[in-house]
C-alpha positions, 0 to 999 in steps of 0.5 A: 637492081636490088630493093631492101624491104624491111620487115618491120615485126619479124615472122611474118612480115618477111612472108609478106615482103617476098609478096609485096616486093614481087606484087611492087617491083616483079622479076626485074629487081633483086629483094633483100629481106631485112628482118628479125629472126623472131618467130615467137613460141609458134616455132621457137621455144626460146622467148624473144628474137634470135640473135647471129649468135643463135644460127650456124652457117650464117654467111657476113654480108657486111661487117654488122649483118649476117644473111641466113642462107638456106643450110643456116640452122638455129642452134638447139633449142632455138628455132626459125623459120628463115632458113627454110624461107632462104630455101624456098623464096628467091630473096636475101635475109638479111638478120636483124639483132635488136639486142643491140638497141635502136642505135645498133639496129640504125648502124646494121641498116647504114652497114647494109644501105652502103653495101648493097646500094638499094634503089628503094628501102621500104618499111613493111608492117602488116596489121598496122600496129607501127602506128600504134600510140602505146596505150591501146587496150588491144596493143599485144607487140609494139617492141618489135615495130616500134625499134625498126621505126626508131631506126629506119627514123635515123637513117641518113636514106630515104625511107618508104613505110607501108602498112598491108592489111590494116587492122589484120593483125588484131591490135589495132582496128582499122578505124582508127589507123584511118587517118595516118594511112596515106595512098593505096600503092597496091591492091593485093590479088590472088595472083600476088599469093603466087609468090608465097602460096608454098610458104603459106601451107607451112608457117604460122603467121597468122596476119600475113596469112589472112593478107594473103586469104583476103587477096584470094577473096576470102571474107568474113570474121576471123578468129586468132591468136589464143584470145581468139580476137575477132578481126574483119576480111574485107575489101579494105584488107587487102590494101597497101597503104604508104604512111609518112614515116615522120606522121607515123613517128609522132604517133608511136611514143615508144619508138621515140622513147627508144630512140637512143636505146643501146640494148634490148634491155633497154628498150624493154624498159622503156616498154614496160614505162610507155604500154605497160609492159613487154611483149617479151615477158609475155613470152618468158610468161607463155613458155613457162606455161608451155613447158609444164604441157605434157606431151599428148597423142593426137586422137582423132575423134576426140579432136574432132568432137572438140573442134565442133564444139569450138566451131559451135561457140565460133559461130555464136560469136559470129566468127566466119574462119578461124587459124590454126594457131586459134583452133591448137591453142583452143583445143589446149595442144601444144604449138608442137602439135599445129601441124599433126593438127592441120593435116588432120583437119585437112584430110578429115575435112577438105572442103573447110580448108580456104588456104590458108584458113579454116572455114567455120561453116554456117552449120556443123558438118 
């Protein structure tokens, strides 16, 4: 028996649809991971998703989808993190190329649904943001969401949306998703971590990352992103809710705009006219930025006399954890330099690391 998840945001949506699939359906039904190879400047430096175009040794399972096996690799300077995902989590990838528009997006989804014959198909976003209207002042990505819906709408196949870990991602706030969630299929639990507690150490997701810390107990007031918004650990973040795909459709204006979307170009557009802007530009923005960083040594005391001041202003801003991701772009290092970050910080100060977060402790240590 196979199951298709659809990871609806790329990154770290196809994290959480290894855990969700195992948490749902077990050992007895294979998961085929359908998603986006896009991982933002965290891992790749290129703005925007990685087309098939982008990997060697991709492997066609259909005459319009590729999956990414483990010896995949991205061609430099692009980087993902499938390959090494394909190598550690018992799914398929499956790879999702926008570049084709919502219509192309919806052919690749019939391609796959006739080749596999799935038993389920499910729509998985963490954050909830696929529910987004368009307009929210605290909406940072809804292209990536908004294309998947678009296509999983026109798809001539029953389609299940779930949203985990409302509110998680820092662009909605739960409030005020409350009203299209429907019922809690699941409640995740540290044992569901299980399946990606390996991964966790190492990709920089940072909403799956505090889905799976709230299913381990975690809570509190996490600071992410580089704008470091504040996003609340409770009970409630842990859930998994089931939305009515057509209830969430009618909400998402972007989605319906881009519906008959061709390219990614002009899904971009359209973007730009619904929310303002694109999350794209954003990124060709960031990584020019990024790009004119000079390369720096990490020294450890001094890193260590910043962190405390960083986890000084946090807890006057009642922040209880905080990412990694947060802390690098706080102390102005580089995404290259997340992981010497992390080991540091871990070695220096064990008792402060709640896999997968940092613990900003009531006191400085």
């Amino acid at each position: 028996m196979t199951r298709l998840i659809v990871a609806a945001g790329g990154g770290g949506d196809a994290v959480a649809a290894a855990m969700i699939h195992a948490a749902l359906y077990g050992d007895d039904a294979q998961a085929v991971i359908l998603t986006y190879a896009w991982d933002r400047l965290l891992i790749d430096p290129l703005p925007g998703p990685r087309s098939p175009a982008d990997f060697t040794g991709l492997e066609r399972l259909t005459p319009a989808v590729w999956s990414v096996p483990a010896q995949a690799r991205p061609i430099e300077p692009a980087g993902s993190t499938l390959p090494r995902l394909a190598a550690e989590l018992p799914a398929t990838f499956a790879l999702l190329d926008p570049y084709k528009g919502a219509t192309g997006l919806t052919r690749q989804l019939e391609s796959l649904v006739d080749h596999v014959h799935p038993a389920s198909i499910d729509l998985l976003d963490v954050g909830g943001d696929i529910l987004a209207q368009g307009d929210e002042p605290t909406l940072k990505s809804p292209l990536a969401d908004a294309l998947m819906l678009a296509a999983c709408c026109q798809l001539n196949a029953s389609v299940r949306l779930l949203v985990a870990g409302p509110g998680l991602d820092g662009e909605l706030p739960p409030e005020s998703m409350t009203r299209a969630l429907g019922p809690v299929v699941h409640m995740l639990t540290a044992e569901d971590t299980a399946a990606i507690s390996g991964v966790l150490e190492w990709h920089p997701s940072e909403a799956t990352g505090l889905l799976a810390a709230t299913a381990r107990g975690v809570r509190g007031t996490c600071e992410i992103r580089d704008a470091g918004l504040p996003v609340l650990l409770t009970d409630e973040s842990r859930a998994v809710h089931e939305v009515d795909l057509d209830d969430a459709l009618s909400r998402n204006r972007l989605a319906r705009a881009i519906m008959s979307t061709a390219n990614l170009d002009e899904a971009e557009a359209y973007s730009r006219e619904v929310c303002g802007y694109s999350e794209i530009d954003y990124e060709r923005n960031k990584a020019l930025w990024l790009n004119e960083q000079q390369p720096t040594n990490l020294d450890p005391a001094a890193i260590l006399s910043q962190l405390a001041q960083f986890e000084a202003e946090a807890r006057t801003r009642g922040a209880t954890h905080t990412t990694f991701r947060r802390i690098t772009e706080a102390l102005r290092l580089s995404s290259a330099k997340r992981d010497e970050l992390r080991q540091l910080l871990i070695a220096s100060r064990p008792k402060q690391y709640e896999a997968p977060l940092w613990r900003i402790d009531a006191n400085e240590s």
